[in-house]
N, C-alpha and C positions, 0 to 999 in steps of 0.2 A: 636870804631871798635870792640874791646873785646864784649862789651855788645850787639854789633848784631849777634856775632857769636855765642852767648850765646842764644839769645834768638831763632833762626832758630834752633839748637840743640833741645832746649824746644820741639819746634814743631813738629822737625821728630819724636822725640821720643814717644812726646802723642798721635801720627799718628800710628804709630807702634803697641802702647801699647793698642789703641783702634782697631785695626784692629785684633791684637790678639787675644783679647773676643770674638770677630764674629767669629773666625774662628773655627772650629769645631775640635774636638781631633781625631786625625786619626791612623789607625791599621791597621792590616794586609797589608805590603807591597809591596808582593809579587800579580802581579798583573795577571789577564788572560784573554786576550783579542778574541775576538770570529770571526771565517769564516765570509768573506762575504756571503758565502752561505746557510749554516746548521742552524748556533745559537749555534755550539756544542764549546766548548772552547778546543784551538787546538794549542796557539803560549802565550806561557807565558814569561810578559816583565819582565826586569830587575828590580831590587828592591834598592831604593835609599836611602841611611839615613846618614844626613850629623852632626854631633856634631859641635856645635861652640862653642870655646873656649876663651873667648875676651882677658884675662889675658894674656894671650898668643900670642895673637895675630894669632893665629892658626886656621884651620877647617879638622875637619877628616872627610873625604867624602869614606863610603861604598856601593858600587856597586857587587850587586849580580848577576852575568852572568844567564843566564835561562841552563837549563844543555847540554840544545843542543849545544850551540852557541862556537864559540870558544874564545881563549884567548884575552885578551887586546893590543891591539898592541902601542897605544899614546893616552896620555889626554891631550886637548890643553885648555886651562883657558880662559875666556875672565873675563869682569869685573863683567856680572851679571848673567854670564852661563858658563857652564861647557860642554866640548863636548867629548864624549870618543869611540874613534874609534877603533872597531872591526877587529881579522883577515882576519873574512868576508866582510871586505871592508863596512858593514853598520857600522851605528852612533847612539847612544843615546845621546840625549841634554837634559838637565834638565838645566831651568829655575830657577834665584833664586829670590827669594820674595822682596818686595821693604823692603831697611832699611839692604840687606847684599852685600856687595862687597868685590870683591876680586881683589889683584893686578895680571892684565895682565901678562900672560907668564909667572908666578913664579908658581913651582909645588917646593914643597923640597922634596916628594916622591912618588914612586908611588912602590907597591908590589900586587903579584896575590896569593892566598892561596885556591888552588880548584879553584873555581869559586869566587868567593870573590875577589873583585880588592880594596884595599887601596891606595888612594889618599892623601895627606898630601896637604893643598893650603894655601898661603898665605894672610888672611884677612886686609883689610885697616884698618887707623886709627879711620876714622871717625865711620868704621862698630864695632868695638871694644868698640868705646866709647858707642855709641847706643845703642848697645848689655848690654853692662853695668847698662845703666842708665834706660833702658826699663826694666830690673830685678828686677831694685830698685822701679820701680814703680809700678810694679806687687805686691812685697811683702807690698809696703805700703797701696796699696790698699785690698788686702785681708784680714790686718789688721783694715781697716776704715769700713771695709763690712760686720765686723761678727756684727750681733745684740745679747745682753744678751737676754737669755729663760726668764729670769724674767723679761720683760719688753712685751713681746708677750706670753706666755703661763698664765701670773698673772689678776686675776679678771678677767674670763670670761668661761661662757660656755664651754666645751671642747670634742668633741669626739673622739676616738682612733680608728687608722683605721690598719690591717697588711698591709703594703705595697705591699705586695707578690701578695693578692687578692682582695685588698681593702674589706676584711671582717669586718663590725664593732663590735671594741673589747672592748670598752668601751663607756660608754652614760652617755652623763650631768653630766661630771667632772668640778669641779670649786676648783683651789687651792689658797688661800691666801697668799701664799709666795712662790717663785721660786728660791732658789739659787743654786749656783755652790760649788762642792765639792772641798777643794782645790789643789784635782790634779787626774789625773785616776791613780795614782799608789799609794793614799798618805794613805793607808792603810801598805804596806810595808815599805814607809818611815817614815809614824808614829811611831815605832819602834826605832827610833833614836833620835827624837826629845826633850827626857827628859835621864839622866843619871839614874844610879840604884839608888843614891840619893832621887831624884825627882820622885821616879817613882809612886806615888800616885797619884800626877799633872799630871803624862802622859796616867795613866790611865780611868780617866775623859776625855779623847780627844781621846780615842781608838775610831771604827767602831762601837763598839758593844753598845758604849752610847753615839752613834751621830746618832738619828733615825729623820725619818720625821713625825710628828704628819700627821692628819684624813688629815688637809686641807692644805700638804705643799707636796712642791716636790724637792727634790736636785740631781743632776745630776753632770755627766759628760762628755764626750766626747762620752762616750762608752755605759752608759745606764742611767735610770730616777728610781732612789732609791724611794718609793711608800710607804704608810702608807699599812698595811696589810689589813685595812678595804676595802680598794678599790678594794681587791676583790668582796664585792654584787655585786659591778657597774659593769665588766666586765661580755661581754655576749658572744657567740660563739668563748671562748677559754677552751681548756680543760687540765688540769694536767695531766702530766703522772703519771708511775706510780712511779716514783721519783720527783724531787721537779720542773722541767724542766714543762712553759706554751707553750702549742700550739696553734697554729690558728685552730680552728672544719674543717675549710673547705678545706684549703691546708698543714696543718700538719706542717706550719714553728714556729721554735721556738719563741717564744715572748719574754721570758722571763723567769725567775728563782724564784721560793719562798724562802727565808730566813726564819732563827727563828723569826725574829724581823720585819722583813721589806719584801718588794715586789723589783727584777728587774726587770725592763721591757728596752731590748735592742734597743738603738735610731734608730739602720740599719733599721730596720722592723717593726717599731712602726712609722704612721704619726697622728699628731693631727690636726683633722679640729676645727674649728665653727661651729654654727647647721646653718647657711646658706651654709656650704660647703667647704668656705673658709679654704685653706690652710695654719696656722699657723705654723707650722715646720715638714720638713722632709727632711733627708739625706742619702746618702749614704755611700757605705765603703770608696769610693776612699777618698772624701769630709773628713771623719772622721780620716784618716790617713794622709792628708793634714796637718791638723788641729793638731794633734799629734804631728808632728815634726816640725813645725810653736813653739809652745810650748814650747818643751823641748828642743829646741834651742837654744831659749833665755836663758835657765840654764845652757848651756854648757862650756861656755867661751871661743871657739873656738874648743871645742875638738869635735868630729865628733858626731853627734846624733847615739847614737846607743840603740835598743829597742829587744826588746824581746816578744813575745807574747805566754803566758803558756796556755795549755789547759788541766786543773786539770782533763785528762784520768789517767787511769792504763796501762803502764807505762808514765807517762806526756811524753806529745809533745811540744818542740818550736819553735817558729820560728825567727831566731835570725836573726836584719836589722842592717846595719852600715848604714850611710849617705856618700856620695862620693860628692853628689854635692847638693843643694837645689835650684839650680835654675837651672837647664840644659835647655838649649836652644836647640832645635835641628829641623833639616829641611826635611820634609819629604813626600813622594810621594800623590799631593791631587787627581791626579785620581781614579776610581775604588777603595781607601781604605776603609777599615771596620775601626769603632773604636777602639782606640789604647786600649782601656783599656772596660773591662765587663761591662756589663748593656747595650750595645747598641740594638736596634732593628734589628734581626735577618733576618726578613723577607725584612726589607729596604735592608739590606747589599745584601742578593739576589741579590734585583731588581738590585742594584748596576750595583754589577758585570756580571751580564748576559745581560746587556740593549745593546745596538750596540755601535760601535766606531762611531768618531764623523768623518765631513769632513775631517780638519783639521788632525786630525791622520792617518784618510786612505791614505792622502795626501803626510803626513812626512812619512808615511810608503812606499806607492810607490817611494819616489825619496829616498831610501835607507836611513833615517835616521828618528827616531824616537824622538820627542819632549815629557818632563816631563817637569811638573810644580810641584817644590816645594814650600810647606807652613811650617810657623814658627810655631811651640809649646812650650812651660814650661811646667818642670819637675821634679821631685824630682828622682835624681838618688842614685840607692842603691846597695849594695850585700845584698844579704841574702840566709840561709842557713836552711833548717828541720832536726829536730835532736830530735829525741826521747831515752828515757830514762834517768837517772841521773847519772851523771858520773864530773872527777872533773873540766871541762871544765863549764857546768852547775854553779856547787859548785859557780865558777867564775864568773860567771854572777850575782847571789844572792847578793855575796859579793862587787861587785864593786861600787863603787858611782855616774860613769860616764854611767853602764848600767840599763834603765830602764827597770824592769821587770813587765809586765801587765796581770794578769789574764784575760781570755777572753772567747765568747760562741763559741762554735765550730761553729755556721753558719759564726761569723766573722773570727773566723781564718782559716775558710777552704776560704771565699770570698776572703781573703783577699792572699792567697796563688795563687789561679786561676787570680785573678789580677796581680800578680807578673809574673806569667807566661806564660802569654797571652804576655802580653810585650815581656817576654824573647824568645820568638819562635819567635817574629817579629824581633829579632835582626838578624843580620849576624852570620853564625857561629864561626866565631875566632871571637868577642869580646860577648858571651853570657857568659861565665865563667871567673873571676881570681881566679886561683890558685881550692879547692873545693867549690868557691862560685859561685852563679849564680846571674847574672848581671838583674837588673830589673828597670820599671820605675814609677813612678804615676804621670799621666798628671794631671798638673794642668787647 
């Protein structure tokens, strides 16, 4: 009996865990729905974002009133919906996704702040363990999926594309060896790694004589370390007038010249085949996934906490704690934008301007309004910008549990407007704790 109920578990959950992939990362919340008559957008619905907490056995359910509408009067729970009854004698129902349930008639709180309704509900066993175990199989498979650069970038043809404007930035690269640097930060930690004793031994292992010959390339998360010759090859990118590479035709950063060596930033850098084929290209979200994926594993339980320097006058950081690395969370699939940057702007339009459906003009007339929520994963964080050096800073340098990572201001600004995109989409009583602002990166 044990072993059936073992193996149906299996099932919901790789049901789940594959349904999740398909489902598209979702944004902007707050939704607005258009006259029957005009096209003009005129009645903005409610905005729904549900945390699930399986540990706990808990779900925070946030309801954004629209500012016309009045106060919350009762939330009644069912097992796979939630229904929340207005003063105005209307209803919003939101639906919950297969793989969450809730126990009937159990609310342990409900509170209103402005418009903001918090909901506290109580999730079942089964939905906890699910939840659980769908997590665990997210992270092992993000682990089984990354492929190593030297195994696709090594022995073959190579051209370099900006991603921005698909300009080509380099022609007929071919590297004979592709490795990985052993860490994006391991230039500062190299510094620790030999005593004042030993420091002869440590200085043969410094940056500055760890270069990549003509025909090799080593990288990290963050950028593709380059033999300086490989500047002939590169064609419509231009130097500034400091050491900083552009793209000729859109003016994005590429990359950086060293004394020694070439950077070239992986956000903005894609490398095809000369048939066209796409052998590697990522983005910001992808690359600060992959980050804290990383240095997690170094932590020992203590919370991933990262730092990213941008070598300005007076330096900028952006200092990230980890809160959760696997946030679950349920959220509004109608009319949303993507939850995080990079999505297509003019789609998200058509989105929201396109007409309501039967269906909703339907639950509209008989007073009550139907949502359907979808599940995501996420990397939940604070984080906080802080410019100049002071002894907070100091602290950061010196700590072993903070990593601090040099970066290009096109990443640390991307990576900033990522964070922020999110935090607009949140409710306003939980976008901040305490001077930190609350952020997410879907996975």
């Amino acid at each position: 009996m044990q072993i059936i109920v073992c193996v149906v578990f299996v099932h919901i959950c790789s049901y789940e865990f594959k349904t999740f992939q398909k489902q598209t990362n979702t944004a902007e919340l707050v939704r607005t729905k258009t006259s029957l008559g005009g096209g003009q957008a005129t009645l903005k619905m409610p905005q729904v974002l549900m945390e699930v907490l399986p540990n706990i056995h808990v779900g925070n359910i946030y309801i954004t009133l629209p500012e016309t509408s009045e106060s919350c009067r009762d939330v009644c729970v069912e097992k796979s919906r939630c229904v929340v009854q207005l003063q105005s004698d209307q209803e919003v129902c939101f639906n919950l996704p297969r793989g969450t349930c809730l126990k009937p008639d159990v609310v342990r709180s409900i509170s209103q702040e402005g418009q903001v309704v918090t909901v506290r509900v109580q999730l079942d066993e089964r939905t906890s363990l699910i939840s659980t175990l769908a997590s665990d199989l997210m992270n092992d498979s993000d682990l089984q999926t990354v492929v190593p650069l030297s195994s696709t970038l090594c022995n073959t043809e190579l051209l370099g594309h900006c991603k921005q404007c698909e300009q080509q930035v380099f022609e007929c690269v071919r590297f004979q060896r592709v490795l990985p640097l052993p860490s994006v930060d391991w230039e500062q930690a190299s510094e620790d790694w030999f005593c004042h004793i030993h420091k002869e031994d440590g200085e043969k292992l410094k940056p500055a004589s760890l270069q990549p010959e003509e025909d090799e390339c080593f990288y990290t998360e963050l950028f593709f370390l380059l033999h300086p010759k490989l500047m002939e090859y590169m064609e419509h990118a231009k130097p500034t007038c400091g050491p900083e590479i552009n793209c000729a035709k859109c003016n994005t950063s590429l990359g950086v010249q060293l004394h020694q060596s070439v950077k070239m930033w992986t956000h903005n850098l894609v490398w095809r085949r000369e048939r066209g084929n796409i052998v590697h290209s990522t983005d910001i979200s992808a690359i600060m996934l992959m980050l804290f994926q990383n240095i997690d594993k170094d932590n020992f339980g203590v919370n991933c906490r990262l730092v990213l320097q941008l070598p300005t006058v007076p330096r900028r950081y952006l200092y990230m704690v980890t809160m959760n690395t696997n946030q679950k969370l349920l959220i509004c699939e109608e009319d949303s934008k993507l939850f995080h940057t990079g999505g297509n702007e003019k789609e998200n339009q058509c989105k929201e301007n396109r007409p309501e459906s039967v269906a909703t003009k339907r639950a509209r007339r008989s007073g009550q309004t139907e949502m359907k929520l979808q599940a995501v994963f996420g990397v939940k964080l604070l984080y906080v910008e802080k410019e100049g050096d002071d002894e907070e800073s100091g602290e950061w340098a010196d700590s072993v549990h903070v990593h601090l990572i040099p970066c290009s201001d096109s990443f640390f600004t991307g990576v900033k407007a990522l964070l922020d995109t999110t935090n607009n989409c949140l409710p306003e009583n939980i976008r901040h704790v305490e001077k930190m602002k609350v952020g997410y990166i879907i996975k």
